[in-house]
VOPAGU-2260 file (C-alpha; in pm, 1 decimal, decimal comma):
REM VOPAGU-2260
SITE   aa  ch    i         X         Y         Z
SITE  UNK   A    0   -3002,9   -3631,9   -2874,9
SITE  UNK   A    1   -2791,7   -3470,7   -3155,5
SITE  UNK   A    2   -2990,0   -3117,5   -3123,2
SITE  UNK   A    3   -2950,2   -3136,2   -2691,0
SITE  UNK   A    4   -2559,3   -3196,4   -2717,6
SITE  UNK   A    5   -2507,2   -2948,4   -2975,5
SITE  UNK   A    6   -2722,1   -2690,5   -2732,4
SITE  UNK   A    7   -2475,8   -2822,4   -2416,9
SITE  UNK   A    8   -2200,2   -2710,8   -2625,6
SITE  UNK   A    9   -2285,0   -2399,4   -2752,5
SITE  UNK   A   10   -2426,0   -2300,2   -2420,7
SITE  UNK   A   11   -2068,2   -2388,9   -2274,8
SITE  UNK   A   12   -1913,1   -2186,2   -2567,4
SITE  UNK   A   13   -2120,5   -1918,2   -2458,2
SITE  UNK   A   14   -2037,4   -1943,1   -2103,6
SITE  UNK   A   15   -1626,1   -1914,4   -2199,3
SITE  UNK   A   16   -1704,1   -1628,8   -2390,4
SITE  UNK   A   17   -1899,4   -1462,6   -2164,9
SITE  UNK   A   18   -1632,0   -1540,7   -1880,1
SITE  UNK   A   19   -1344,6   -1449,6   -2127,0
SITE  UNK   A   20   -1551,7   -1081,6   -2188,8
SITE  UNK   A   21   -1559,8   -1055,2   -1815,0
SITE  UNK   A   22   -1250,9   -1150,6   -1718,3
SITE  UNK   A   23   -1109,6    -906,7   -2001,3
SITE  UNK   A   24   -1261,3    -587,5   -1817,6
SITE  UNK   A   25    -949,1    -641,1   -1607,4
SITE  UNK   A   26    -723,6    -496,3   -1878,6
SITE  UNK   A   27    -683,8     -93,7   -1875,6
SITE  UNK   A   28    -626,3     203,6   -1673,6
SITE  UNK   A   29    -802,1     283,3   -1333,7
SITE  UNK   A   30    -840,0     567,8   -1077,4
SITE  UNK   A   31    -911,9     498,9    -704,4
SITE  UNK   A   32    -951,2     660,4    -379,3
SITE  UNK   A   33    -996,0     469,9     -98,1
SITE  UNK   A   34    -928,9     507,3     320,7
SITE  UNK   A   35    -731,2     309,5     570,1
SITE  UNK   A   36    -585,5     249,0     913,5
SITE  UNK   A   37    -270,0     210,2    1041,0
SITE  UNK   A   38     -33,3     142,1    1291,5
SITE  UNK   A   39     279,6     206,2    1302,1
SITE  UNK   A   40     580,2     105,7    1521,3
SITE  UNK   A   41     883,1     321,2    1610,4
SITE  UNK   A   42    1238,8     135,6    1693,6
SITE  UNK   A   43    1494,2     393,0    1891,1
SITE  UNK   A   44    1853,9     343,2    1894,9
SITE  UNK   A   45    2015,3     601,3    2123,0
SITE  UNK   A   46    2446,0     595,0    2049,9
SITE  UNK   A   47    2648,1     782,4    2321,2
SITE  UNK   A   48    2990,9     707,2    2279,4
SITE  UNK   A   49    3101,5     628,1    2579,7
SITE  UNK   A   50    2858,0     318,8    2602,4
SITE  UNK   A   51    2956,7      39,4    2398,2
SITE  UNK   A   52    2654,7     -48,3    2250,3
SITE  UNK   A   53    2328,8     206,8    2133,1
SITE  UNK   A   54    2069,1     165,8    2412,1
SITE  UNK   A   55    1760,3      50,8    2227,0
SITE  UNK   A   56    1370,5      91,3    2309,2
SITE  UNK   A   57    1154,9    -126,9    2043,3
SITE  UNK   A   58     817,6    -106,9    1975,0
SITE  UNK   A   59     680,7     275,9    2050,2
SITE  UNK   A   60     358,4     260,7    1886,2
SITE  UNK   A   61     110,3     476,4    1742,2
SITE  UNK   A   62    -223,0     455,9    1493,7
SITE  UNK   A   63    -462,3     655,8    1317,3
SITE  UNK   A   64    -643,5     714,7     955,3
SITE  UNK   A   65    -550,2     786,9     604,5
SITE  UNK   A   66    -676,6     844,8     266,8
SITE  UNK   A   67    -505,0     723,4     -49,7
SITE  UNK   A   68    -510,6     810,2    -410,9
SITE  UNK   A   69    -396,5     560,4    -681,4
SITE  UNK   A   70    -383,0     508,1   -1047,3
SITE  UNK   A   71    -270,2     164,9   -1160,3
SITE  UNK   A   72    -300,5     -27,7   -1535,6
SITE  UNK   A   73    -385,5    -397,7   -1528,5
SITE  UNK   A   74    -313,7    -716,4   -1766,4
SITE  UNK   A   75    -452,3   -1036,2   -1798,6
SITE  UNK   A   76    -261,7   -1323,3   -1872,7
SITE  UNK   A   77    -356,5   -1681,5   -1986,5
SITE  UNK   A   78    -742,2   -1638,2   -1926,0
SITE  UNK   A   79    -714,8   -1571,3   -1529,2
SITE  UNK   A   80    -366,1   -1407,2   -1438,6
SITE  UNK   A   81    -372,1   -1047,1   -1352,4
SITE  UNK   A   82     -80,4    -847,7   -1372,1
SITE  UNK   A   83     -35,1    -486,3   -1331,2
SITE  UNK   A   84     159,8    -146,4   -1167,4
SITE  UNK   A   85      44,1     126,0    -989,0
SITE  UNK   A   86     152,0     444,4    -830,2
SITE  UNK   A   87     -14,8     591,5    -505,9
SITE  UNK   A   88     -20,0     853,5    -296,5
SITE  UNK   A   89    -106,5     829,5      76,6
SITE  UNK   A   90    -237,9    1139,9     290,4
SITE  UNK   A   91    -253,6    1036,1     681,1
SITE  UNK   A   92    -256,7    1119,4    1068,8
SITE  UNK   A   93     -90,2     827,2    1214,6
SITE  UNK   A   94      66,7     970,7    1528,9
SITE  UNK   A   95     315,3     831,7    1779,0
SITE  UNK   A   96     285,8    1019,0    2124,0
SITE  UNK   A   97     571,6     955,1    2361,2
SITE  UNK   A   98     541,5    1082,7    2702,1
SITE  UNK   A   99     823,1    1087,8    2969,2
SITE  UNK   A  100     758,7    1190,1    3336,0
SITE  UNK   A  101     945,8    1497,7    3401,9
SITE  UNK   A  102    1053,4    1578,8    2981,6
SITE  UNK   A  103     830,8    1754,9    2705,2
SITE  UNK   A  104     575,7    1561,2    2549,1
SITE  UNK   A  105     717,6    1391,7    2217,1
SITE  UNK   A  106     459,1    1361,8    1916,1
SITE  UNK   A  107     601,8    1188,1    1596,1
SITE  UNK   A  108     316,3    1212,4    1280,2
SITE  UNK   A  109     344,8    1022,9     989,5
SITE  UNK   A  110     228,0    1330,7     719,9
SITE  UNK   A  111     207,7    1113,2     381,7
SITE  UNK   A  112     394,2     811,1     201,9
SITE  UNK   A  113     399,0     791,9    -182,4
SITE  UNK   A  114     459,3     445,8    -364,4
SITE  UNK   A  115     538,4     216,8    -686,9
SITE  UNK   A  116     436,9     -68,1    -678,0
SITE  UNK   A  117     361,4    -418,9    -854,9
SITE  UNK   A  118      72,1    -646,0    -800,4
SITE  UNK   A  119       7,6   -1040,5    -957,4
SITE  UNK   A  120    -296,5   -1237,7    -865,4
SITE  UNK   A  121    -566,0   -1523,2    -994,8
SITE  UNK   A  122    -905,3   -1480,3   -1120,9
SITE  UNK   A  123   -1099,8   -1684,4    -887,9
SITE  UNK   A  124   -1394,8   -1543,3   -1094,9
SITE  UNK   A  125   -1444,3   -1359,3   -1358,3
SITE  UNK   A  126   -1540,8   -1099,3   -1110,5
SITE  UNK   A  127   -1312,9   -1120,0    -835,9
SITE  UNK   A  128    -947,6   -1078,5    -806,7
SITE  UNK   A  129    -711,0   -1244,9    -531,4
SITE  UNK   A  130    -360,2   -1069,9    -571,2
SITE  UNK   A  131     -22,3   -1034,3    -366,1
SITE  UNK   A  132     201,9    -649,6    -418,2
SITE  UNK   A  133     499,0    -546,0    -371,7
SITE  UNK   A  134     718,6    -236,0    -406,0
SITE  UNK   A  135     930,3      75,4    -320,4
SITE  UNK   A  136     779,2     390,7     -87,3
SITE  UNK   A  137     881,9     640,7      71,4
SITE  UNK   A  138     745,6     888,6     383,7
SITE  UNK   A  139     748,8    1186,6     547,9
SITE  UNK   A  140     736,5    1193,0     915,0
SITE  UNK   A  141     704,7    1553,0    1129,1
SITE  UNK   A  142     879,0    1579,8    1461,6
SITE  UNK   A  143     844,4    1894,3    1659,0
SITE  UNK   A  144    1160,1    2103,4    1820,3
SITE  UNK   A  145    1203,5    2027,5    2192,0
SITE  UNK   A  146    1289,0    2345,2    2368,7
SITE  UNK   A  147    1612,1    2350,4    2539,9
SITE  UNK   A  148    1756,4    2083,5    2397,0
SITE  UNK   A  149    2111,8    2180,9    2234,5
SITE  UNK   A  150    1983,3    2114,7    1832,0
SITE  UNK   A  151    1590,3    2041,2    1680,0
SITE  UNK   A  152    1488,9    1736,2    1628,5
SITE  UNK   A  153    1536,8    1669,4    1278,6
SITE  UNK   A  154    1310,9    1388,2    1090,6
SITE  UNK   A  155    1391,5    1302,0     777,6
SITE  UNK   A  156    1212,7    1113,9     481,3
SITE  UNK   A  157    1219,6     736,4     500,4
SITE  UNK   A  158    1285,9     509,6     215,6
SITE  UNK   A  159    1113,9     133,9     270,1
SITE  UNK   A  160     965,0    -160,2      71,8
SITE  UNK   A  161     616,7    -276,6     141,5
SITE  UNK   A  162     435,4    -640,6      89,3
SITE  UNK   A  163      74,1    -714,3      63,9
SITE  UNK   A  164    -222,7    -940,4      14,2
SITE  UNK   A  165    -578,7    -803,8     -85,3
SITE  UNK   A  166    -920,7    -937,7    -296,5
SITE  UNK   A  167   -1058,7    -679,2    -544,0
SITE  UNK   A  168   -1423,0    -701,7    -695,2
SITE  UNK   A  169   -1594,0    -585,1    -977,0
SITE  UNK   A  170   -1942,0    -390,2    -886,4
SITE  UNK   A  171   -2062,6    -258,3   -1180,0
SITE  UNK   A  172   -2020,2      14,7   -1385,7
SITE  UNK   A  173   -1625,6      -5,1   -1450,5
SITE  UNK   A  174   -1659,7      55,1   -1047,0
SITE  UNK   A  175   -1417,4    -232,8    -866,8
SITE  UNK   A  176   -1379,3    -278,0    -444,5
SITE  UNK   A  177   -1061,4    -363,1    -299,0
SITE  UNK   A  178    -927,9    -447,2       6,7
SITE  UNK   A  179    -537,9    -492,5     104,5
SITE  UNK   A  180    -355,4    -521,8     389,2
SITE  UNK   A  181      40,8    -393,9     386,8
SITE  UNK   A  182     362,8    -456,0     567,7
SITE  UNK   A  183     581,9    -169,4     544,4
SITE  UNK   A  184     958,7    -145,2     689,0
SITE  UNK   A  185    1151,5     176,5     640,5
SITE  UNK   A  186    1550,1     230,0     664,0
SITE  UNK   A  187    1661,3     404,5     958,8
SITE  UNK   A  188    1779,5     730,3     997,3
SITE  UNK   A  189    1973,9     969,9    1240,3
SITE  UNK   A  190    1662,8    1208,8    1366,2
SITE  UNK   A  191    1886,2    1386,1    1618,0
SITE  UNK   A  192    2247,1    1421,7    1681,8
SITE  UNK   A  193    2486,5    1637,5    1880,0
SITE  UNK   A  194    2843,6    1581,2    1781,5
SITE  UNK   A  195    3041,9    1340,7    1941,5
SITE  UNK   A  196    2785,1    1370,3    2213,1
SITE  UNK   A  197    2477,3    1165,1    2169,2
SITE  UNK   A  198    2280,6    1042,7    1868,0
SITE  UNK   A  199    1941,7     862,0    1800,9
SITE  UNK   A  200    1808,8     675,7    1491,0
SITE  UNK   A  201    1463,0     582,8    1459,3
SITE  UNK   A  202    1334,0     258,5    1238,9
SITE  UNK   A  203     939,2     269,6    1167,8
SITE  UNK   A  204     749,9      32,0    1021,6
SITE  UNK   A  205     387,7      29,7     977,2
SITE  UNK   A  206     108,9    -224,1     924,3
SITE  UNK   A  207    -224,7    -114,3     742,4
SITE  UNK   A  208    -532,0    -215,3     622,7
SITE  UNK   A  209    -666,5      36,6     318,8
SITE  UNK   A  210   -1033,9     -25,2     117,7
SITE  UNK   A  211   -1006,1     152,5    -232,9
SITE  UNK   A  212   -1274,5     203,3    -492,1
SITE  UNK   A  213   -1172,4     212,1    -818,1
SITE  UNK   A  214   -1276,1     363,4   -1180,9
SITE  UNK   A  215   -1171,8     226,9   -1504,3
SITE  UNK   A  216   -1029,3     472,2   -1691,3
SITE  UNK   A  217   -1004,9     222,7   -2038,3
SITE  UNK   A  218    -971,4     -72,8   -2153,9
SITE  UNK   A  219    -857,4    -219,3   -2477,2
SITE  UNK   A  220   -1147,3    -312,4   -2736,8
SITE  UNK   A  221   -1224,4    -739,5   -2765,9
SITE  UNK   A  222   -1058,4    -914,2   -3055,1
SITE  UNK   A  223   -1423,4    -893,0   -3233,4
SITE  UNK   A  224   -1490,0    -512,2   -3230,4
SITE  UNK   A  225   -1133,5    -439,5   -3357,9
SITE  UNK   A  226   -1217,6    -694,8   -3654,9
SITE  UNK   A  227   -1544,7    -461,1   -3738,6
């Protein structure tokens, strides 16, 4: 009886360590690329100042793909708390097409959006991550020049936060799968103006869904192999 509870333990022992070495491969630096979709949704504010208030048209809409590079650093905390940051970089083709009977054809592309963000999740095994991010972007969206009108059509970069939810697994090989989706809302700015005349500002905010596949880069070596 003696020898089968002392196995029971040590095989539990063994089990903790083993999940403790696994959920450890969490800690160090990683690479990713990954690919996405998006939408993204356009509000117009159009200020002439002879009407009171702007005349506003919510909801112009657009979609497309994109491809995102990140490199991030993770910590564990307390056996099953991952924290970490990460910096990416987001190539895309999400394009808003606005077409008026009787006007030129309006296209509105969002080119790229770079970020800095934070993420903080559980361990719901040693192999799988369930995590919530947050942070600070910014993009680039490219509008064309309307002929005849009396000055381009300027758009600028936006500045935005974004929140998200995702689940990232471990496959193998310091190889890890995740996949997020993201809420992002941008400031507005003034994309075209003519002095005392007429102005518009445009407010985007997009919603995504982006599967990355990660590298790690390092990790830190287990209590025990330092002590060697």
């Amino acid at each position: 009886m003696l020898k089968r509870f002392t196995g029971a333990i040590a095989g539990v022992a063994l089990m903790a360590g083993a999940s403790a070495a696994q959920a450890n491969d969490w800690n160090g630096v990683y690479a990713g690329i990954g690919i996405g979709i998006g939408a993204v949704v356009h509000d117009v504010d159009v200020n002439v100042p002879i009407i009171p208030a702007a005349i506003g048209v919510d909801g112009i809409g657009g979609e497309g793909f994109f491809g995102t590079l990140v490199v991030g650093m993770d910590h564990v905390l307390n056996g099953n708390i991952v924290v970490g940051g990460f910096a990416e970089y987001d190539f895309s083709n999400i394009e808003t097409e606005i077409n008026i009977t009787g006007a030129p054809d309006l296209d509105i592309e969002q080119e790229s959006a770079w970020g800095l963000g934070v993420r903080a999740g559980m361990l719901v095994s040693p192999e799988t991550l369930w995590y919530v991010s947050l942070g600070y972007t910014q993009t680039t969206f490219d509008g064309p020049t309307i002929a005849g009108l009396p000055a381009p059509l300027r758009i600028d970069d936006f500045d935005g936060y974004f929140i998200g939810v995702g689940a990232e697994s471990q496959i193998g090989n310091n190889l890890s799968l995740r996949g997020e989706y993201r809420y992002t809302q941008y400031q507005d700015e003034t994309i075209f103006s003519v002095p005392g005349t007429v102005s518009a500002d445009l407010e985007p905010s997009t919603h995504t869904g982006r599967l990355v596949l990660s590298y790690k880069l390092s990790r830190p070596e287990p209590a025990l192999e330092a002590l060697k």
